[in-house]
DSSP file (Angstrom, degrees, kcal/mol; ACC not computed):
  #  RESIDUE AA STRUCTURE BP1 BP2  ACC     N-H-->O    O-->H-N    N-H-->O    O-->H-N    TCO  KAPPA ALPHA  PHI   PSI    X-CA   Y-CA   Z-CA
    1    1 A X    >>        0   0    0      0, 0.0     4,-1.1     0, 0.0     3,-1.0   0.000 360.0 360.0 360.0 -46.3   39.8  -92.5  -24.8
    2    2 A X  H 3>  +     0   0    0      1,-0.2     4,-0.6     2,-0.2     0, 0.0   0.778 360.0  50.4 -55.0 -32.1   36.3  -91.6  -25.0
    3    3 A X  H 3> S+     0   0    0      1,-0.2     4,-1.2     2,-0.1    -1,-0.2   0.705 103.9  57.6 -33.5 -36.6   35.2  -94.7  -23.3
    4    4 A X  H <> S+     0   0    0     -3,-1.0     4,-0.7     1,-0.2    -2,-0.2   0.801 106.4  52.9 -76.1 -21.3   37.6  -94.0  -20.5
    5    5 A X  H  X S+     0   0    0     -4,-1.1     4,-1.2     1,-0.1    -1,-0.2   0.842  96.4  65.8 -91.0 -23.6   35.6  -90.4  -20.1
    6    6 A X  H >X S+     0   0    0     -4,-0.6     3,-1.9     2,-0.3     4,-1.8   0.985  90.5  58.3 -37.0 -86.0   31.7  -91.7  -19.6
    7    7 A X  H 3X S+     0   0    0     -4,-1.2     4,-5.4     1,-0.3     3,-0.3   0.947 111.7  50.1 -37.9 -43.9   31.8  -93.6  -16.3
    8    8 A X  H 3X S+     0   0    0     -4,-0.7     4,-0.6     1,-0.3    -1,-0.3   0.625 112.0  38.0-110.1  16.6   33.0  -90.3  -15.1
    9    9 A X  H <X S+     0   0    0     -3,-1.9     4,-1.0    -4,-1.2    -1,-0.3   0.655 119.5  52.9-104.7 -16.4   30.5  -87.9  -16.4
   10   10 A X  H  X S+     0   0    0     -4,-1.8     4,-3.7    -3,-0.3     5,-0.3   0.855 113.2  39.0 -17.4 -81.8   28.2  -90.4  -15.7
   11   11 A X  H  X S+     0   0    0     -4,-5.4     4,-1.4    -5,-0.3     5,-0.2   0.941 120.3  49.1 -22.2 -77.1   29.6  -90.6  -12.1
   12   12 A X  H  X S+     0   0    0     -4,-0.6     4,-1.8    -5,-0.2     5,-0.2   0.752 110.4  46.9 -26.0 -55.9   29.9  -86.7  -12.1
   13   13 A X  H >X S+     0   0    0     -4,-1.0     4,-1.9     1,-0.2     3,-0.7   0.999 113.2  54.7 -79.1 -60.7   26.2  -86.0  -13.4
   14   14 A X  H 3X S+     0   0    0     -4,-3.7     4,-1.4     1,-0.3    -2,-0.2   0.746 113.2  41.7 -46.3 -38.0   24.8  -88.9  -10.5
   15   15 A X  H 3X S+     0   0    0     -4,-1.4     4,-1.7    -5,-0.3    -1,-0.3   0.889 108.6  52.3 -90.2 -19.1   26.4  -87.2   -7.7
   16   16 A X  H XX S+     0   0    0     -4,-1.8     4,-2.7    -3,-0.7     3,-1.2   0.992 110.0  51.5 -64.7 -45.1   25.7  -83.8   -8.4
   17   17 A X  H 3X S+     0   0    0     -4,-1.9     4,-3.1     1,-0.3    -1,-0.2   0.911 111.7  52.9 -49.6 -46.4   21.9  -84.8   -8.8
   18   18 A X  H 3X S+     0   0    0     -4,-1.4     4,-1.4    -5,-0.3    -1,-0.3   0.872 108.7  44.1 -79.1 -16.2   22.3  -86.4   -5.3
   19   19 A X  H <X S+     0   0    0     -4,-1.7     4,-4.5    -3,-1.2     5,-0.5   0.868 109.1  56.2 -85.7 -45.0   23.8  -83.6   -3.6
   20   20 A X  H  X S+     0   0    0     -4,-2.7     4,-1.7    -5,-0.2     5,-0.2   0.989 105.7  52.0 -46.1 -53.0   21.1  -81.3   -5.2
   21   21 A X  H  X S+     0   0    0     -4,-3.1     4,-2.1    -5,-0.3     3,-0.5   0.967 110.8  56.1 -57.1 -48.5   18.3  -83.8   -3.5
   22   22 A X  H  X S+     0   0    0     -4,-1.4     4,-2.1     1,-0.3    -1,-0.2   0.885 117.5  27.6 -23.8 -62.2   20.6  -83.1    0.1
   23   23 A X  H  X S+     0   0    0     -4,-4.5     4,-0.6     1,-0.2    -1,-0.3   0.499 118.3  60.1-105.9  14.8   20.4  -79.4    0.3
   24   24 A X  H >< S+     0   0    0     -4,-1.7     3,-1.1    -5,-0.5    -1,-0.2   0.949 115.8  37.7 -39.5 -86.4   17.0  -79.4   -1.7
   25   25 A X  H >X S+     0   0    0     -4,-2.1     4,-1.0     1,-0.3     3,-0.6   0.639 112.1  56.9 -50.3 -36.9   15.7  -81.5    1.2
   26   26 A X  H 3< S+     0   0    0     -4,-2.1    -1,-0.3    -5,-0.2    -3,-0.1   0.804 107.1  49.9 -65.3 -30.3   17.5  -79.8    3.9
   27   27 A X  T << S+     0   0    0     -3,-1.1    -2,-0.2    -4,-0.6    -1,-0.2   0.191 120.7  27.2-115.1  53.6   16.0  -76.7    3.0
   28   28 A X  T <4 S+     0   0    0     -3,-0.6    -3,-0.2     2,-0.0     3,-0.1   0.259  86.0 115.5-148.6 -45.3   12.2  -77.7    2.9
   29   29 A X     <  -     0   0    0     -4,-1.0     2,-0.8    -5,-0.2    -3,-0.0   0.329  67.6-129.0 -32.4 140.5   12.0  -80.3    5.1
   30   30 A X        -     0   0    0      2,-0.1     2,-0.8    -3,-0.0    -1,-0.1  -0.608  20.6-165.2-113.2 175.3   10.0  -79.5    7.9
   31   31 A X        -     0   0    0     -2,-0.8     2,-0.4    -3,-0.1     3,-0.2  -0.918   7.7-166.9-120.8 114.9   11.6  -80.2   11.4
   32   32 A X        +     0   0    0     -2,-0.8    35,-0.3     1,-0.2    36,-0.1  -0.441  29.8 151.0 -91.5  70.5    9.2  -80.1   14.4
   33   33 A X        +     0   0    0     -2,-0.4    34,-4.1    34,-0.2     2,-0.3   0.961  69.0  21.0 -37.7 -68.9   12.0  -80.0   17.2
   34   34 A X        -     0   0    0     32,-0.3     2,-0.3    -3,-0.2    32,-0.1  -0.755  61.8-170.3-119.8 127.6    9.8  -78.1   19.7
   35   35 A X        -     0   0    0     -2,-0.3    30,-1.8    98,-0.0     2,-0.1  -0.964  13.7-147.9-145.7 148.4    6.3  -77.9   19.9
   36   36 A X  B     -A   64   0A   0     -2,-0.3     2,-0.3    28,-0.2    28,-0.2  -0.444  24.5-170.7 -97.5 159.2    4.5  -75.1   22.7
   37   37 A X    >   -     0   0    0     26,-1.3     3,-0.6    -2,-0.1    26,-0.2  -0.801  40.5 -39.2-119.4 167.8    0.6  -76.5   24.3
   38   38 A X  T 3  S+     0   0    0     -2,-0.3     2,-2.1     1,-0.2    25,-0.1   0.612 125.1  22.9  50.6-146.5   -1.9  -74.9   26.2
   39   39 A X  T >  S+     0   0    0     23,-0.1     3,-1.2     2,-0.1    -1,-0.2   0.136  83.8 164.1 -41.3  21.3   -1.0  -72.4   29.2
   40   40 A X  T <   +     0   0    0     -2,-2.1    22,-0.2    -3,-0.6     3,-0.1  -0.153  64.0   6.3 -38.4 127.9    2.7  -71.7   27.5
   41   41 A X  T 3  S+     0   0    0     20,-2.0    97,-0.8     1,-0.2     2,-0.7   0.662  91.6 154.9  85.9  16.5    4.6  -68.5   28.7
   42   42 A X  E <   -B   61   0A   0     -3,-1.2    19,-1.7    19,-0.5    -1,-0.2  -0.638  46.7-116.4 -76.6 120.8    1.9  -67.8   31.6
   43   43 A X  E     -B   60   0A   0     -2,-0.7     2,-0.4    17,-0.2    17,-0.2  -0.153  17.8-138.0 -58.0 132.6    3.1  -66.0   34.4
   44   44 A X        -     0   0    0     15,-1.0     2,-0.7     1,-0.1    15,-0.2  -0.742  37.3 -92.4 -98.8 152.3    2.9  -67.9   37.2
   45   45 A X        +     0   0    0     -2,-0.4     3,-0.1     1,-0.2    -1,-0.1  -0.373  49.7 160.0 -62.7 112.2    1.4  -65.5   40.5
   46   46 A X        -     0   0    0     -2,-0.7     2,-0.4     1,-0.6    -1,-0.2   0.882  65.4 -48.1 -99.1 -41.7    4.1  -63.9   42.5
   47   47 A X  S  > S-     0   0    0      5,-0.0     4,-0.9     0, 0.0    -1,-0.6  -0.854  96.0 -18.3-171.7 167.4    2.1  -61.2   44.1
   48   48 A X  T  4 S-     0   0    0     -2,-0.4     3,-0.3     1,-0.2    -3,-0.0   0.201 122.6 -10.7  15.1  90.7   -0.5  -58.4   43.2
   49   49 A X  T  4 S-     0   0    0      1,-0.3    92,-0.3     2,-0.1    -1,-0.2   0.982 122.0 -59.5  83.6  57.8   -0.5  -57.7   39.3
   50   50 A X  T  4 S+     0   0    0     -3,-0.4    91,-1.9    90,-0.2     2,-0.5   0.856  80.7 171.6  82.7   4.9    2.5  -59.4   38.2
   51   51 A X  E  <  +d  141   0B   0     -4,-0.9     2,-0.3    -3,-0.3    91,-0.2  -0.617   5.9 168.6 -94.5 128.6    5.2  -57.5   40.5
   52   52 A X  E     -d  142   0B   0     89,-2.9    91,-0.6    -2,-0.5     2,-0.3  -0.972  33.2-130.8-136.2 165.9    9.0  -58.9   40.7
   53   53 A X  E >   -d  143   0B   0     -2,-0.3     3,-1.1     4,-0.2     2,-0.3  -0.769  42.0 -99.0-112.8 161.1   11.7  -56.8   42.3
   54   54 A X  T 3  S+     0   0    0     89,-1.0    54,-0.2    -2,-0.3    53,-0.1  -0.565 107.9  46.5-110.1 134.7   14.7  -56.7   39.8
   55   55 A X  T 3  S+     0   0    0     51,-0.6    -1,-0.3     1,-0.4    53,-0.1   0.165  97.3  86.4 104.9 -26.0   17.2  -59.3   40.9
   56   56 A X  S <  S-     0   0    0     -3,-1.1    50,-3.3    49,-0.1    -1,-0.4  -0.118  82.3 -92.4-102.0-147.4   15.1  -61.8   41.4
   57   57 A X        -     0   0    0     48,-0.2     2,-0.5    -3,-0.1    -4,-0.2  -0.819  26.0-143.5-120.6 178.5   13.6  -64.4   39.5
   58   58 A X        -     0   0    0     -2,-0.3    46,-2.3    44,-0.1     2,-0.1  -0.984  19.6-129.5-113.8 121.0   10.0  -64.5   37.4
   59   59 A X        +     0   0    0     -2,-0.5   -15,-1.0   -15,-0.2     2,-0.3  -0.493  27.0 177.1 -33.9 129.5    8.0  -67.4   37.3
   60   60 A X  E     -B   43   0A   0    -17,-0.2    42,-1.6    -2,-0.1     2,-0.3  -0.947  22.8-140.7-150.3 130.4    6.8  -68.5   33.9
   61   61 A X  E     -BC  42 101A   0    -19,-1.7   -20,-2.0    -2,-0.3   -19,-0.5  -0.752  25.4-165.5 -92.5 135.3    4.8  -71.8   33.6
   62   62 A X  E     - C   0 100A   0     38,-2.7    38,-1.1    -2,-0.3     2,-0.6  -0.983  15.2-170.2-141.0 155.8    5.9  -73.6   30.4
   63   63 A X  E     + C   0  99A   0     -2,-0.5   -26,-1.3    36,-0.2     2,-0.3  -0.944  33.0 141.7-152.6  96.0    4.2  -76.6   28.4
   64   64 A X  E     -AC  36  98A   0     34,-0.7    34,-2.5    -2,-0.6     2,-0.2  -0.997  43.9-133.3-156.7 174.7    6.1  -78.1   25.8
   65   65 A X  E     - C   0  97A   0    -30,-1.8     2,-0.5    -2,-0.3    32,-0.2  -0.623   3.3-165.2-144.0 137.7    7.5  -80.8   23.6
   66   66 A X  E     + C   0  96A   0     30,-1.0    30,-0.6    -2,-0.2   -32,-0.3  -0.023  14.1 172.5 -70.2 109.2   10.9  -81.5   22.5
   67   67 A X        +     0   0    0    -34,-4.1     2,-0.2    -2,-0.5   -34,-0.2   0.990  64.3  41.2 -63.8 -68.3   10.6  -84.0   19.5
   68   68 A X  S    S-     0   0    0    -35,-0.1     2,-1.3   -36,-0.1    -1,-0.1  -0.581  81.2-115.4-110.8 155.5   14.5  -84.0   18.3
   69   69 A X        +     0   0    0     -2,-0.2     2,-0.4    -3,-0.1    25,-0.1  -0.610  68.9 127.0 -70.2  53.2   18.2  -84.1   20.3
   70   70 A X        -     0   0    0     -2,-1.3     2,-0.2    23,-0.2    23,-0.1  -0.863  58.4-130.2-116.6 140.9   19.4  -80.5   19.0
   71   71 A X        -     0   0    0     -2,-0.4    53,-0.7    53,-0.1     2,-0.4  -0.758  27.4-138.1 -86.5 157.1   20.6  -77.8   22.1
   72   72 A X  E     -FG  91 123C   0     19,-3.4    19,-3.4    -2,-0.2     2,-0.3  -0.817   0.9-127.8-125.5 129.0   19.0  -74.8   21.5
   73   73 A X  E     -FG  90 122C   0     49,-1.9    49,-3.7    -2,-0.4     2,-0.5  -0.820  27.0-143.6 -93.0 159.3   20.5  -71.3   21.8
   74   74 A X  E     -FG  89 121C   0     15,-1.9    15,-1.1    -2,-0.3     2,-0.5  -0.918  19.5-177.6-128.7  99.5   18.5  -69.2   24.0
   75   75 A X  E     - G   0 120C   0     45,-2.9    45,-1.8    -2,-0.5     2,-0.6  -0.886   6.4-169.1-128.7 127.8   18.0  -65.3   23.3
   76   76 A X  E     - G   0 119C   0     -2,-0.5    10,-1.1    11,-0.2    43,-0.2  -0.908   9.7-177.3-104.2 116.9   16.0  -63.0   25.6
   77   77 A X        -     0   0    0     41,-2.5     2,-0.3    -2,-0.6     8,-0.2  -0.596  16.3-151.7-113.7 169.5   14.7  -59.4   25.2
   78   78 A X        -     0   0    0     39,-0.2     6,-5.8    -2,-0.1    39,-0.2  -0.935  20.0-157.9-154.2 114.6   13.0  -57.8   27.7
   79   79 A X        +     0   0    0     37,-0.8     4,-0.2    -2,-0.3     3,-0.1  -0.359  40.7 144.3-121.7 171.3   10.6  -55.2   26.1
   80   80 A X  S    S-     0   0    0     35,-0.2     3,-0.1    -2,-0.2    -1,-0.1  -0.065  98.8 -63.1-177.2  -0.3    9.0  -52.0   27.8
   81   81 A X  S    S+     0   0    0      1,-0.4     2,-0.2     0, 0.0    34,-0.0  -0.627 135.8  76.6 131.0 -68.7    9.1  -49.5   24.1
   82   82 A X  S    S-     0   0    0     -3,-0.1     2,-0.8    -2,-0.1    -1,-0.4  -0.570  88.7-132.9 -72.5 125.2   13.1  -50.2   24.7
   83   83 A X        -     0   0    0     -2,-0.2     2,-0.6    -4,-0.2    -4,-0.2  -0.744  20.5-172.8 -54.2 101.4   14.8  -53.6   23.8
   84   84 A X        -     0   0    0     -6,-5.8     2,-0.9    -2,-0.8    26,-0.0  -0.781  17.9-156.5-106.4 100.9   16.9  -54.5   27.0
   85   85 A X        -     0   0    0     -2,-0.6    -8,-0.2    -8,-0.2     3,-0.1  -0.359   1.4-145.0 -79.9 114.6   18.9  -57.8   25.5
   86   86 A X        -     0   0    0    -10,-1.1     2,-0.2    -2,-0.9    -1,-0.1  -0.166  37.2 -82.9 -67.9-177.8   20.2  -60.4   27.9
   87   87 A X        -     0   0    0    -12,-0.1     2,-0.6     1,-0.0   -11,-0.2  -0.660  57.6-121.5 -90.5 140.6   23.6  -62.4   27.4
   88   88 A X        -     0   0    0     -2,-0.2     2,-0.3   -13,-0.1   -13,-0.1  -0.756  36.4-166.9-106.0 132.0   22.3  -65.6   24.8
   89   89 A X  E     -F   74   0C   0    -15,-1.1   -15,-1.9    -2,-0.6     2,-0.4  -0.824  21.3-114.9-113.8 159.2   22.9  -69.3   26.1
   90   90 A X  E     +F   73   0C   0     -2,-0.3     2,-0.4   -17,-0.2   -17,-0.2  -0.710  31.7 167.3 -68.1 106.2   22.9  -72.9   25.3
   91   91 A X  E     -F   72   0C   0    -19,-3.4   -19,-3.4    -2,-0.4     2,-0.2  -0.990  21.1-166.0-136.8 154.8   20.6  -75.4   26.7
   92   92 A X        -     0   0    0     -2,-0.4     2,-0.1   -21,-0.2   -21,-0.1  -0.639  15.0-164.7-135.2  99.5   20.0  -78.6   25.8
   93   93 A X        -     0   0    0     -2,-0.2   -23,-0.2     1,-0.1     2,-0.1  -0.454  36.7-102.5 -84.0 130.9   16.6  -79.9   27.5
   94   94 A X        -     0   0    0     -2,-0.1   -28,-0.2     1,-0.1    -1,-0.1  -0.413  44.0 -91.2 -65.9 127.5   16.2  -83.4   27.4
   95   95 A X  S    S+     0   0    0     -2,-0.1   -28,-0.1   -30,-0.1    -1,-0.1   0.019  84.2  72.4 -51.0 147.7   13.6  -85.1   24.4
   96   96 A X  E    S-C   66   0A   0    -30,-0.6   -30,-1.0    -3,-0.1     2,-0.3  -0.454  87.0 -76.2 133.2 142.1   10.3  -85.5   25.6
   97   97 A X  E     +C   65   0A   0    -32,-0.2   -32,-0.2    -2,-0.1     2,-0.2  -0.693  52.5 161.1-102.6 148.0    6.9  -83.6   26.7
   98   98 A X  E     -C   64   0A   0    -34,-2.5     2,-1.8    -2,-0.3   -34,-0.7  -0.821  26.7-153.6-162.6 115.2    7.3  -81.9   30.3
   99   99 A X  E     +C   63   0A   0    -36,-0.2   -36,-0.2    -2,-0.2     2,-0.1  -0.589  40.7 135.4 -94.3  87.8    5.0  -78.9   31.9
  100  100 A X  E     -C   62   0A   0     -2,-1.8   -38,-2.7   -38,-1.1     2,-0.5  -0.577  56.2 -92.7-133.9-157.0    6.9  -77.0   34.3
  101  101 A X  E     -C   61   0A   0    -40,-0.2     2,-0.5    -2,-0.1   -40,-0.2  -0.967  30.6-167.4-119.1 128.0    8.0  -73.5   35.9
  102  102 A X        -     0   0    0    -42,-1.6     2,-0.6    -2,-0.5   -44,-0.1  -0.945  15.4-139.4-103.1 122.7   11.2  -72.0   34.4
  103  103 A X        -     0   0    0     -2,-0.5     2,-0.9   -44,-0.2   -44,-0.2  -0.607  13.9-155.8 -80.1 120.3   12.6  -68.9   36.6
  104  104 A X        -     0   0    0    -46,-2.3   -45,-0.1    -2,-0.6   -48,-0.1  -0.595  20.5-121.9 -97.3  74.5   14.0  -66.0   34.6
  105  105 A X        -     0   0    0     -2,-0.9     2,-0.4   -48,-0.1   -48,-0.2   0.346  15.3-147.8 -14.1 130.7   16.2  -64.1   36.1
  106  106 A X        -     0   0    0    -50,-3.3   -51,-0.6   -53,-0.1     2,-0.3  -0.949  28.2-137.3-102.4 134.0   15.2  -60.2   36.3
  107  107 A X    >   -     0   0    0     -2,-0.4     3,-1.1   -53,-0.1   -51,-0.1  -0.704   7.6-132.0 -84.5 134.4   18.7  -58.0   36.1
  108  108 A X  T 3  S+     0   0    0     -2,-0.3   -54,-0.1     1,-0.2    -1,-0.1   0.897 104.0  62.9 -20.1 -60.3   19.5  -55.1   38.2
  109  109 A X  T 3  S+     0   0    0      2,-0.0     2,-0.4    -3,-0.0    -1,-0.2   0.710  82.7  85.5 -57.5 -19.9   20.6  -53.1   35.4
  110  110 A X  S <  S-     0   0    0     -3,-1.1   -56,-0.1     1,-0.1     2,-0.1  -0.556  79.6-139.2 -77.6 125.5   17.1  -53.1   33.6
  111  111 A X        -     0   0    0     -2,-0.4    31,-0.1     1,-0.2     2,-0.1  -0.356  29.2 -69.4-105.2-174.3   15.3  -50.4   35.2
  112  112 A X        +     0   0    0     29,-0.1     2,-0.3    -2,-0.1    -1,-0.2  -0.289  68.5  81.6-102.7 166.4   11.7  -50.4   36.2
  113  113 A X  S    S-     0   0    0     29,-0.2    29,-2.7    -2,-0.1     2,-0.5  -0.989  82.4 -41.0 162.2-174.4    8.4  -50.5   34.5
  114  114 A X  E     +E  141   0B   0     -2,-0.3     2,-0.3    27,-0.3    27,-0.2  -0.762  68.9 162.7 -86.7 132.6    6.1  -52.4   32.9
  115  115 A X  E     -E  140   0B   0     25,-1.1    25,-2.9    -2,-0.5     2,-0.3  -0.978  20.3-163.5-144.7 154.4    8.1  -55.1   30.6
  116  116 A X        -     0   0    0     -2,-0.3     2,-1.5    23,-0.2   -37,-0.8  -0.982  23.5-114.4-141.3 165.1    7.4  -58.5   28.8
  117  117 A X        -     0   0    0     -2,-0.3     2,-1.1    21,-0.3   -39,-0.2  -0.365  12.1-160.5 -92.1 100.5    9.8  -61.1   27.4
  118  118 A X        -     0   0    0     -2,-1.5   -41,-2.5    18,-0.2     2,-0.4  -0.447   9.1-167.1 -54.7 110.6   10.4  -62.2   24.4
  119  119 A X  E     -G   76   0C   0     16,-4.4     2,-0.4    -2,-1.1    16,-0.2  -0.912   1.3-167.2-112.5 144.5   12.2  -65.6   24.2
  120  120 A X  E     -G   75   0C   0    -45,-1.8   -45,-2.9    -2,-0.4     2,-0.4  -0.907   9.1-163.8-124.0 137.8   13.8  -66.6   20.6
  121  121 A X  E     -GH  74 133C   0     12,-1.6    12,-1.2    -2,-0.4     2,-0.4  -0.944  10.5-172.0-125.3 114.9   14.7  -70.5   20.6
  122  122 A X  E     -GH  73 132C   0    -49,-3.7   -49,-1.9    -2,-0.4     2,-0.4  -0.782  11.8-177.2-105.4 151.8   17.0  -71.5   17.9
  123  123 A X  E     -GH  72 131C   0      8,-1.6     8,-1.7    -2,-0.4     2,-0.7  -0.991  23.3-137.4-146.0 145.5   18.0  -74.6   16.9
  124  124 A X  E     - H   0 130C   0    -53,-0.7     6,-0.2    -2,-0.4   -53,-0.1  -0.731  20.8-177.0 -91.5 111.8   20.6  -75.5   14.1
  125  125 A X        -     0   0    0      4,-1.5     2,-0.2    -2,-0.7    -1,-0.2   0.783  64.1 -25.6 -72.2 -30.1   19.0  -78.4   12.3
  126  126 A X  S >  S-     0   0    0      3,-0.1     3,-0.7  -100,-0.0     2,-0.3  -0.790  86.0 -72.4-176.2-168.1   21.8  -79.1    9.8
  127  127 A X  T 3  S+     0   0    0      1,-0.2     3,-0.1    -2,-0.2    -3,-0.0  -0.104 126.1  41.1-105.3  43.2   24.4  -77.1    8.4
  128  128 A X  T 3  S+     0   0    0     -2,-0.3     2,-0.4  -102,-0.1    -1,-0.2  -0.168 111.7  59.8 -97.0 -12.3   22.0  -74.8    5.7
  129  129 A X    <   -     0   0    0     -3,-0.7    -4,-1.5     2,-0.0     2,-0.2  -0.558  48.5-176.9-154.3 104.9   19.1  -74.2    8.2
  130  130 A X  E     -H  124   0C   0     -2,-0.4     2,-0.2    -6,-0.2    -6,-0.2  -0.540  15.6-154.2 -92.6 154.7   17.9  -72.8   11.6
  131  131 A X  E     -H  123   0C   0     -8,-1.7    -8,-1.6    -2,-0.2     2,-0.3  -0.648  14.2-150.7-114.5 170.3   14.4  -73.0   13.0
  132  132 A X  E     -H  122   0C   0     -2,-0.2     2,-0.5   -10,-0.2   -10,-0.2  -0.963  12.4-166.3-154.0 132.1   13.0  -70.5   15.5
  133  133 A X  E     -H  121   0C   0    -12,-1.2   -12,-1.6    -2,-0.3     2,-0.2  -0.917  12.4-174.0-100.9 130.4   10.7  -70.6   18.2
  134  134 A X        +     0   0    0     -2,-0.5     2,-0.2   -14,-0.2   -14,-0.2  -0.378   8.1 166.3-112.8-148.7    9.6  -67.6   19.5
  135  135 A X        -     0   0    0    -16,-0.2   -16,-4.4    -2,-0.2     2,-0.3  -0.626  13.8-154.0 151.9 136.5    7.3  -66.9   22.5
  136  136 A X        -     0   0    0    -18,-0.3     2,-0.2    -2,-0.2   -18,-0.2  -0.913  12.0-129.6-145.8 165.9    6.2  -63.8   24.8
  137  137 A X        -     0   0    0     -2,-0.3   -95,-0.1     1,-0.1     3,-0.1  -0.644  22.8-107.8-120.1 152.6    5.2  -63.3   27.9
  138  138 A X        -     0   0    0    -97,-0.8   -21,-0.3    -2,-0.2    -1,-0.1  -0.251  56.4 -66.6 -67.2 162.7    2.5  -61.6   29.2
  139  139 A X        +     0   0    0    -23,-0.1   -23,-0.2   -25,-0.1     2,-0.2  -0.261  54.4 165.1 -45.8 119.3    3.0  -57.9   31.3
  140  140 A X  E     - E   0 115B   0    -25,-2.9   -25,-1.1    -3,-0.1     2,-0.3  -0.635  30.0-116.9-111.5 179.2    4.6  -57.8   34.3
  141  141 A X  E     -dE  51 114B   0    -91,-1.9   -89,-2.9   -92,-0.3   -27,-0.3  -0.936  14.5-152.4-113.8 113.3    6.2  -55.0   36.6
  142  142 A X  E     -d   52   0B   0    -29,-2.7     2,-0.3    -2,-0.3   -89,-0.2  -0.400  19.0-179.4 -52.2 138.4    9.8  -54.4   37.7
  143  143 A X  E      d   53   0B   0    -91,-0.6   -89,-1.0   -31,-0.1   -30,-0.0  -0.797 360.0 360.0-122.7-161.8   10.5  -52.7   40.7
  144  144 A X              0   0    0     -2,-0.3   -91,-0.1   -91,-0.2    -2,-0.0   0.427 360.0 360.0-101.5 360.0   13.6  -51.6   42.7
């Protein structure tokens, strides 16, 4: 009977040890998904100092590249002393380095002033652990 019980503490003790190495390694590994260069988050010139009329969109020059196949949720504040939080989305930008201008919607409702944006990029890596990119923008001005 005692024989019978070995192989499977044996078993038992071998898998637990391998699952320990799993989420060990899932949560230290490091993940470069995304990585920012150069000019990142620079406002591209729309007029005079920075000015956008609320409703339209902002220019932002952006310089990056995506090492791994993960979609990214996408959360944006909009800063001025008050946090004005947009609705958070999904994108999944294809692997691969690419330097271009992404347009950021400005919403009515945000009223005017001097603001800059925070963008949070999350990405789920595996099922114990999100990375986060953050990134801000330099000052701009809202107007009506």
């Amino acid at each position: 009977m005692k024989k019978a019980f070995y192989p499977i503490a044996w078993f038992t003790i071998f898998s637990t040890m391998i699952i320990i190495f799993i989420i060990a390694y899932w949560l230290i590994a490091p993940y470069e998904v995304l990585t920012f260069y150069g000019n990142n988050t620079e406002l591209v010139e729309t007029t005079v100092e920075n000015t956008v009329k609320s409703g339209e969109y902002l220019p932002v020059r952006e310089n990056y590249c995506k090492n791994m196949a993960f979609p990214s949720t996408v959360s944006r504040t909009f800063i001025d002393g008050i946090s004005y939080q947009i609705p958070v989305f999904i994108s999944n930008r294809p692997v691969g380095c690419k330097e271009s201008i992404e347009y950021i919607y400005i919403p009515k409702a945000i009223p005017p002033g001097k603001y800059r944006i925070e963008t949070v990029y999350s990405f789920q890596v595996n099922p114990l652990r999100t990375v986060h990119f953050t990134l801000t923008t330099d000052l701009f001005t809202i107007i009506k």
